[in-house]
N, C-alpha and C positions, 0 to 999 in steps of 0.2 A: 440227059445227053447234051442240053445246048450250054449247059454251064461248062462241063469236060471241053466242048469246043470252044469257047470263049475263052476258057483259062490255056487250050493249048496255042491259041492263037497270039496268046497277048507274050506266052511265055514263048514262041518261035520269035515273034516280032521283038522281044526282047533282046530274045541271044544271040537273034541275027545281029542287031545294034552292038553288043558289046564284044560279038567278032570281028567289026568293022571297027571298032575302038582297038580293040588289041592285037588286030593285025600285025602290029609292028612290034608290041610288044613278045620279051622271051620271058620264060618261064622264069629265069631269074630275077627277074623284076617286079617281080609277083610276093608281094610278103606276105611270110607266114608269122602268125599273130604268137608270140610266147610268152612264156613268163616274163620276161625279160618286159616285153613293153605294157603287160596287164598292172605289171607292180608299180610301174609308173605313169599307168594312167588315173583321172580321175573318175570316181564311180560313176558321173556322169555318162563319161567316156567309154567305160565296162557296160553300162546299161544299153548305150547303142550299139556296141555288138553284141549283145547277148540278145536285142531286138530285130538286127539283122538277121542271126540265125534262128531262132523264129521265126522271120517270117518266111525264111527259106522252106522250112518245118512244115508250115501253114500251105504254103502254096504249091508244093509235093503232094501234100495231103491231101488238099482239095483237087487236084489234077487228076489223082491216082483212085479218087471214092473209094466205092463199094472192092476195088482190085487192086489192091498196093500188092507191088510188086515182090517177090518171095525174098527171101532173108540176103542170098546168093547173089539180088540184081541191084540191091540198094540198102543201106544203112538207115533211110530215113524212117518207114513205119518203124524202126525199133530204137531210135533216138527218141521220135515222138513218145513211145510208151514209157520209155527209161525214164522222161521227164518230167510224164504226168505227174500234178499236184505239184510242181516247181513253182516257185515263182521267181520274179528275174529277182529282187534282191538277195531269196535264200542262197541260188545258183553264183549269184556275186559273192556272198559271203561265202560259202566252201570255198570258191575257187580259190579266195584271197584268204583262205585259212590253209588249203593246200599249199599252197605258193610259199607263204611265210613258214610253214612248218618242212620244207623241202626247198631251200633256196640257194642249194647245187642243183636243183632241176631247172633251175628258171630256162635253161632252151628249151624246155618240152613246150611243144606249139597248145596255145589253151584248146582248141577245139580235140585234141589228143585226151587232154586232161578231162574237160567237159564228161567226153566217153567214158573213159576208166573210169573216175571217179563217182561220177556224178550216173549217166543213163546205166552203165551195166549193172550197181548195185539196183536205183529202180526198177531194170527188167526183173531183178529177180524177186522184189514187193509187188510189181505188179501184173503177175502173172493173172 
């Protein structure tokens, strides 16, 4: 239990921080990551967000323990599973084989493609 309240504490103290940051910001300001700029970034640059969204992953996870919440209230325990046994470069390399094999889609935002492609097939290996 003191872990659950240390992780919820640090994550309100957070959000409260990055509400006071984007107070002012509007939602259209706000980019959405696509093919468009995955193709032109460097793997480098793919590795740091595919590290971000990890750690997003990790830190849901940890928050939510032993009662992640049901399918209906959050997408994360079943990204988590979709991605089990991933690792970030295999996850880099689909994407950037999806990408080049479909590049009339380059708008599809990557964390859209990530899903499709990538977690819904492992939900269904890793049942």
């Amino acid at each position: 239990m003191t872990n659950r309240i240390s992780w919820h504490g640090a994550i309100v103290i957070a959000a409260m921080m990055l509400a006071s940051l984007a107070g002012r910001a509007v939602a259209q300001e706000v980019p959405i990551v696509t093919g468009e700029h995955w193709t032109r970034s460097s793997d480098e640059l793919k590795k740091v967000y595919l590290v971000g969204i990890a750690n997003v992953i990790q830190i849901e996870t940890a928050y939510e323990g032993t009662a992640p919440p049901a399918d209906t209230q959050s997408l994360v325990p079943r990204l988590a599973k979709g991605l089990k046994g991933q690792t970030l470069d295999k996850v880099r390399l689909t994407l950037d084989r999806w990408y080049a094999e479909h590049p009339d889609r380059l708008s599809r935002p990557v964390l859209e493609t990530l899903w499709f492609e990538i977690a819904v097939p492992g939900l269904a290996r890793n049942k």
